[in-house]
TIMARKE-34882 format. One record per residue (C-alpha): x, y, z; residue number from 0. Coordinates in steps of 0.2 Angstrom, whole numbers, padded with zeros to 4 digits, always signed. Each point is the difference from the previous one (the first is absolute). Layout:
BEGIN
PT; u; v; w; pos
PT; X; Y; Z; NUM $
...
This chain:
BEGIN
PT; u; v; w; pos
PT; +0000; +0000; +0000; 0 $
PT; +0004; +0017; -0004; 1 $
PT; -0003; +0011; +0017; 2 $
PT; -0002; +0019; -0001; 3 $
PT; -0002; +0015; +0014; 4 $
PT; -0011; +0009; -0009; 5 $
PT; -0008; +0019; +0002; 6 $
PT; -0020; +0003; -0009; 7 $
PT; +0003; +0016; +0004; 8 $
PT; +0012; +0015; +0005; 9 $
PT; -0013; +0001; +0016; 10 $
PT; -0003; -0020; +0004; 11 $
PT; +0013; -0011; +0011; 12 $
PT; +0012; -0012; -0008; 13 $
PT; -0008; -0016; -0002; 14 $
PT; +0008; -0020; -0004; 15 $
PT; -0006; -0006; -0018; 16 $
PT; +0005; -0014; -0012; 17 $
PT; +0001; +0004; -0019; 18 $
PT; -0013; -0012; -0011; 19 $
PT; +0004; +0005; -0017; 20 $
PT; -0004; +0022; +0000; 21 $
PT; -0010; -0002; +0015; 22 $
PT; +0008; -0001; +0017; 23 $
PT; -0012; -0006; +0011; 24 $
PT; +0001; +0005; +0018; 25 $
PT; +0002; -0014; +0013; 26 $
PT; -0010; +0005; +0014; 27 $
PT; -0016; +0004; -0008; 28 $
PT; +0002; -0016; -0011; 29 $
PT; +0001; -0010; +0014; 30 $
PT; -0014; +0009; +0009; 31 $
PT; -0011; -0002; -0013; 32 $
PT; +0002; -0019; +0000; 33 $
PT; -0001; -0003; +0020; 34 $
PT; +0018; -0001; +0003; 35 $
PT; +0012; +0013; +0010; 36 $
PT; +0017; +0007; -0008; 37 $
PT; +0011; +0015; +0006; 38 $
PT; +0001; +0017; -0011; 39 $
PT; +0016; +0001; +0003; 40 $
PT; +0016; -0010; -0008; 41 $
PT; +0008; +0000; +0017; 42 $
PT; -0017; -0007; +0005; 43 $
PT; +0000; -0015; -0015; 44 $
PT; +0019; -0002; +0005; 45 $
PT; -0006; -0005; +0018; 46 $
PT; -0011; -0013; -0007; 47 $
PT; +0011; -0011; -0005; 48 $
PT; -0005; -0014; -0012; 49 $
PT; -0017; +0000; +0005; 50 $
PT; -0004; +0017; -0003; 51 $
PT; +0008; -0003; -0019; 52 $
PT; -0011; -0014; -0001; 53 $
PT; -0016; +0008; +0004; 54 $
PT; +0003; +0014; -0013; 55 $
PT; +0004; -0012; -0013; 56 $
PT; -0015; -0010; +0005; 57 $
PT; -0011; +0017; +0001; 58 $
PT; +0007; +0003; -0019; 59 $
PT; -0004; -0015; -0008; 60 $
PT; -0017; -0003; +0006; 61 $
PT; -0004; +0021; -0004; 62 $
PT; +0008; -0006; -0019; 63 $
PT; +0001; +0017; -0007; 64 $
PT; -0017; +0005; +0003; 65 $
PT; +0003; +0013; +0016; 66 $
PT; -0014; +0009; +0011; 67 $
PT; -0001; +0020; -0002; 68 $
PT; +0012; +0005; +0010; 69 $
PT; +0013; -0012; +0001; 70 $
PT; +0010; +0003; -0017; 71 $
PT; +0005; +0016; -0007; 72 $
PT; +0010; +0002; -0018; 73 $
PT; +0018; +0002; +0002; 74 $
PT; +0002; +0013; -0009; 75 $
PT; -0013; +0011; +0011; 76 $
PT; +0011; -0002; +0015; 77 $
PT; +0016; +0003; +0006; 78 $
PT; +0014; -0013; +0007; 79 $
PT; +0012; +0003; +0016; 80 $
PT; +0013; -0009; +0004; 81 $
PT; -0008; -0018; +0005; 82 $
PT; +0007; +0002; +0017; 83 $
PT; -0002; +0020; +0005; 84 $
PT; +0008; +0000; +0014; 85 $
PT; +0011; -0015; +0006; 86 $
PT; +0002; -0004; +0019; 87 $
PT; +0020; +0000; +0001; 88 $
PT; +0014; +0004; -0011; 89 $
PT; +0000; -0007; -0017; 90 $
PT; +0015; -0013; -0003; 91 $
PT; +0013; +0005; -0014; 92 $
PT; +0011; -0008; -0007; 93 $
PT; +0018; +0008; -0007; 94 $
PT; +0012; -0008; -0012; 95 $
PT; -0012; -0017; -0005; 96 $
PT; +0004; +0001; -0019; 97 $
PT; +0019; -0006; -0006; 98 $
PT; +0002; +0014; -0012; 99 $
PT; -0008; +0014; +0013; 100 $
PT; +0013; -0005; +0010; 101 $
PT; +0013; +0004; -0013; 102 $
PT; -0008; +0016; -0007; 103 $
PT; -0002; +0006; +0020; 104 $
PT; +0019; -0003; +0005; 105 $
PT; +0003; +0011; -0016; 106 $
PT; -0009; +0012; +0005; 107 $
PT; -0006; +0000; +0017; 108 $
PT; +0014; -0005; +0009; 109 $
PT; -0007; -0016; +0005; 110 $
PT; +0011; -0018; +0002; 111 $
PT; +0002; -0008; -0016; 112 $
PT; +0000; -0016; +0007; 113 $
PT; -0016; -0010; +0000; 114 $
PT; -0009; +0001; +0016; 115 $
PT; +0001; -0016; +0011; 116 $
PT; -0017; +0005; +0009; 117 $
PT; -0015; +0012; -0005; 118 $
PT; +0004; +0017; +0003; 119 $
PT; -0017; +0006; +0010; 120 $
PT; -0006; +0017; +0000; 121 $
PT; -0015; +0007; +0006; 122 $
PT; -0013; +0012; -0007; 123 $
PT; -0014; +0010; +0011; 124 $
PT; -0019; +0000; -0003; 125 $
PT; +0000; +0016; -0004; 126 $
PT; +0012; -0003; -0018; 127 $
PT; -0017; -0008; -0007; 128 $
PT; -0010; +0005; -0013; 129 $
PT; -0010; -0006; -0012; 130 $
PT; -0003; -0001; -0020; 131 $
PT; +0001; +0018; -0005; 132 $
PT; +0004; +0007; +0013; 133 $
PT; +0016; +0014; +0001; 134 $
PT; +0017; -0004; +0003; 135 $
PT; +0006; +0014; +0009; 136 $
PT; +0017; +0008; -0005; 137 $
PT; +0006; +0014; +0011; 138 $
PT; +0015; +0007; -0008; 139 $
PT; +0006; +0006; +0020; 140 $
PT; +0000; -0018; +0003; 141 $
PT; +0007; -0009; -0014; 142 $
PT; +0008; +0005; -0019; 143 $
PT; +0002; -0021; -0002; 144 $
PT; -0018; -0007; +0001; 145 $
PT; +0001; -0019; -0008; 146 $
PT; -0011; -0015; -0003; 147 $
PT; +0000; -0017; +0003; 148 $
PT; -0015; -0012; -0006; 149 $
PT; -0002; -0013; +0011; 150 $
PT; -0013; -0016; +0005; 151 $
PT; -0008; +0003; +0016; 152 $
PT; -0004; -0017; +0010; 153 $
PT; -0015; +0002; +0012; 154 $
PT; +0000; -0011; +0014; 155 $
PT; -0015; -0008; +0007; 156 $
PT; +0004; -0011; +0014; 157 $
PT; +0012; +0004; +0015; 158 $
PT; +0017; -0009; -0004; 159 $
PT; +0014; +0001; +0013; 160 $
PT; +0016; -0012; -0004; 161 $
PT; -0008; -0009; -0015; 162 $
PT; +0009; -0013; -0010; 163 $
PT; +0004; +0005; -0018; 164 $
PT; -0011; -0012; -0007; 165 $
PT; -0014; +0005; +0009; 166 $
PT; +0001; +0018; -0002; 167 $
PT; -0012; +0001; -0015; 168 $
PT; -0013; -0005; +0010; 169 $
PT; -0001; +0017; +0009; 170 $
PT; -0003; +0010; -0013; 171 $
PT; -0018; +0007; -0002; 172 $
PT; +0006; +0010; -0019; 173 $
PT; +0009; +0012; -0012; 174 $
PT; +0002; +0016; -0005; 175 $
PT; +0010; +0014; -0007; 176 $
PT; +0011; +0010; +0008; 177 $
PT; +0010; +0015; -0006; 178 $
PT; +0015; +0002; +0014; 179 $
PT; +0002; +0021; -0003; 180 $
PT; +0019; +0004; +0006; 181 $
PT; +0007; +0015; +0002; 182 $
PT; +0016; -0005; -0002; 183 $
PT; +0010; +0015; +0007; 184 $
PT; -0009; -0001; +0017; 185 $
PT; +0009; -0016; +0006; 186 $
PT; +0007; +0002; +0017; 187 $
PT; +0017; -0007; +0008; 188 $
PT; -0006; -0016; -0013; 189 $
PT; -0017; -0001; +0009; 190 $
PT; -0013; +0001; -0015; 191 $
PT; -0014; +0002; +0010; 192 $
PT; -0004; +0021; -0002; 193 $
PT; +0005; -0003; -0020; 194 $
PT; -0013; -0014; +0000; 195 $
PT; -0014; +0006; +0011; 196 $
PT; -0005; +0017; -0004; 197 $
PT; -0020; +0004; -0003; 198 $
PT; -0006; -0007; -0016; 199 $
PT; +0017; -0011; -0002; 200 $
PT; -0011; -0017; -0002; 201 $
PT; -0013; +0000; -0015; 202 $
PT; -0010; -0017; +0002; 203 $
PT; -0012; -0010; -0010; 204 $
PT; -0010; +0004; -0011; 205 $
PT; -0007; -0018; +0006; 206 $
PT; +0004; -0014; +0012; 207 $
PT; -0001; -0019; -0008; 208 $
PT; -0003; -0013; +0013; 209 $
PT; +0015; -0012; +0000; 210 $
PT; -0009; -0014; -0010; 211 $
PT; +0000; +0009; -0016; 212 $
PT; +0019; +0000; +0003; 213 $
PT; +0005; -0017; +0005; 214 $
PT; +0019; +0009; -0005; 215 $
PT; +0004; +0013; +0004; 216 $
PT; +0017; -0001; -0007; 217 $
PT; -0004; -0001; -0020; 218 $
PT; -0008; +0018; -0002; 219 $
PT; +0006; +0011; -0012; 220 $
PT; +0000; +0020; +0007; 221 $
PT; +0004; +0014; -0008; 222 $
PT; +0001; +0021; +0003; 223 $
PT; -0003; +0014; -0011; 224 $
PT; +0001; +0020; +0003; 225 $
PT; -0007; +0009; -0013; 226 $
PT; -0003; -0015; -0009; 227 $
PT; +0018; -0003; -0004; 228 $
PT; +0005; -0017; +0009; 229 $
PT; +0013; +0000; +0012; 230 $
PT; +0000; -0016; +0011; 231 $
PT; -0006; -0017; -0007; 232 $
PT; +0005; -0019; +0008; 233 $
PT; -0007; -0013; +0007; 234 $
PT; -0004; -0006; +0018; 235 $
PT; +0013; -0016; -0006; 236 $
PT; +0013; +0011; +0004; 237 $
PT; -0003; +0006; +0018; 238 $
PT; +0013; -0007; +0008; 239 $
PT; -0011; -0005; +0019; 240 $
PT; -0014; -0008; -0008; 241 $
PT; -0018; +0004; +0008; 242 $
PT; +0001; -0012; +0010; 243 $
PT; +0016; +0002; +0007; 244 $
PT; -0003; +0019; +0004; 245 $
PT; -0015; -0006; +0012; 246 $
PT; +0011; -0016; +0009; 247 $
PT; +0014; +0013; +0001; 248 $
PT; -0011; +0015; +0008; 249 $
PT; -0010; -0011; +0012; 250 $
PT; +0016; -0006; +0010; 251 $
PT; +0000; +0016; +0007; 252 $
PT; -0013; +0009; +0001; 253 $
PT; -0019; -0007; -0003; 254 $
PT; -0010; +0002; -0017; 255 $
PT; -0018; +0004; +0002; 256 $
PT; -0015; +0001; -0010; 257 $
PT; -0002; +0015; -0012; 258 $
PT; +0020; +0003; +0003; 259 $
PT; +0008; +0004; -0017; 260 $
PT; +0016; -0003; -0008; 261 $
PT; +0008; +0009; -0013; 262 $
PT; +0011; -0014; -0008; 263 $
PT; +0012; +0011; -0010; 264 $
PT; +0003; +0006; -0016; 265 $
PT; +0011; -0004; -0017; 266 $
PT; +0013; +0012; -0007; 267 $
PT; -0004; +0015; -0010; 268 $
PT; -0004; +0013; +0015; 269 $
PT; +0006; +0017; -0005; 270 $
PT; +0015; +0002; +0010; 271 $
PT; +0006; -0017; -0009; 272 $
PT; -0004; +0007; -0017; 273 $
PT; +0015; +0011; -0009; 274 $
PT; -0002; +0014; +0002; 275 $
PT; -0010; -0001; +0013; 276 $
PT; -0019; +0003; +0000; 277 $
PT; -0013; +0008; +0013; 278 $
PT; -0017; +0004; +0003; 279 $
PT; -0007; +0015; -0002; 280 $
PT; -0016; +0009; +0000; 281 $
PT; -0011; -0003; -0013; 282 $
PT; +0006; -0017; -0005; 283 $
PT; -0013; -0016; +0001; 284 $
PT; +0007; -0017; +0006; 285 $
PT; -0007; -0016; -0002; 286 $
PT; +0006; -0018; +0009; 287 $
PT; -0007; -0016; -0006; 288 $
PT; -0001; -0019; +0005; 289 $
PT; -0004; -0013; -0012; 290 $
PT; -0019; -0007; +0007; 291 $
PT; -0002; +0016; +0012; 292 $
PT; -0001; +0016; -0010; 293 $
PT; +0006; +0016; -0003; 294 $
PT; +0003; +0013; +0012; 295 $
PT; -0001; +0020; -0007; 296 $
PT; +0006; +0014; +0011; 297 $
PT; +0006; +0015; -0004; 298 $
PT; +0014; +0013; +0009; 299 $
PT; -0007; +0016; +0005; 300 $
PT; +0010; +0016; +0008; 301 $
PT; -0005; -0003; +0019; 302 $
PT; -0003; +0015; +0010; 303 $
PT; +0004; -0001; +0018; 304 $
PT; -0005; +0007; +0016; 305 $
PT; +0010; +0013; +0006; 306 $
């Protein structure tokens, strides 16, 4: 299934839907309409667990495309957010998990050309999130380097502390897109979280798929564009931890829990690698794809901070 957050209208609350061919089809009401109780919310769904998959899928095949008034709405009359607004804790990134980004970073970003032995973890606030076409927002007091990274975003559904490898598939709830925004002259003392994690640094969505339409994840192809002229394009082959081993290797120390989100790194042909180099700037439109997701479309706009 193809899960949204969506918006009916600039004055109506962000509501959970799933995407049946141009309609999507909001979960609670469908539910409702049929005797049966789902959450609004795609934390609350994630909570579920399997059963509350179940139901919706159950819900969905016995409406079979014939839905009440009221519990479907054209896609194209309303407007997506990111599937997740607003996480609970820190999103999980991920630096240096594709062999030739490596190269290109120790070029260019004074990283260690030497392949990592481990996953090099980094963390993103909630407050980086935004959704499909939403701003990124460049402040020129900030940043003169503003770079993207497309990504796979893996969402967890159930709590996973010290998991084996090979069981490590099994917590994951679905996938998205992320765009990990960087501004790269904002590292500190080789600490990446301020470059990483500034408002509107983590475009997300425009959907989440639920992990069964992706039995693997590491055969996607995913691309970048900005201004539609193609800058990154790999596949998730080539990351060097796998899925699987990012979630084995975060959950020995610190606990994965439903809805946490993890940003699983990004091939070579960021901006800072290209020569010369490249950086965002106002006025450009970026767009992030993965193979079986979607494409994510946001553009860069002049921000205007507080004084």
């Amino acid at each position: 299934m193809k899960l949204v957050t969506y918006r009916a209208s600039v004055e109506s609350a962000a509501r959970l839907g799933v995407i049946e061919g141009d309609l999507v089809v909001d979960v609670e009401r469908l539910a409702a309409a049929q005797g049966e109780c789902l959450p609004a919310t795609m934390l609350g769904l994630i909570d579920t667990g399997r059963p509350g998959l179940e139901t919706l899928r159950a819900c969905l095949a016995a409406a079979k495309g014939r839905h009440k008034p009221g519990t479907a709405t054209a896609l194209s009359n309303v407007s997506l957010l990111a599937p997740i607004p607003r996480p609970r804790k820190n999103i999980f990134g991920i630096g240096l998990n594709y062999v030739e980004h490596v190269a290109e970073s120790a070029a260019s970003l004074d990283t260690s050309k030497d392949l990592p032995k481990q996953p090099v973890v980094f963390s993103k606030p909630p407050t980086t999130v935004i959704g499909p076409g939403d701003a990124i927002q460049h402040d020129a007091k900030m940043t003169r380097q503003l770079d993207w990274e497309v990504e796979l975003a893996v969402i967890i559904g159930t709590t996973a502390r010290r998991v084996r490898r090979e069981a490590a598939l099994a917590h994951v709830f679905g996938y998205s897109v992320m765009i990990d925004v960087s501004a790269r002259d904002n590292r500190r003392a080789g600490q990446w979280i301020f470059s990483k994690g500034m408002d509107s640094y983590a475009p997300f969505g425009p959907v989440l798929v639920t992990a069964d339409e992706i039995p693997d994840p590491q055969c996607l192809d995913l691309w970048l564009t900005v201004n539609g002229v193609e800058k990154q394009r790999s596949n998730t082959r080539h990351m060097l931890f796998k899925v699987d081993e990012l979630i084995a290797d975060i959950s020995t120390g610190m606990t994965l829990e439903p809805g946490d989100i993890i940003a699983s790194g990004t091939p070579e042909g960021v901006g800072a690698g290209r020569s010369p180099q490249e950086w965002l700037k106002p006025g450009d439109v970026v767009l992030g794809h993965v193979q079986g997701i979607g494409t994510l479309r946001n553009p860069v706009v002049n921000a205007t901070p507080e004084d």
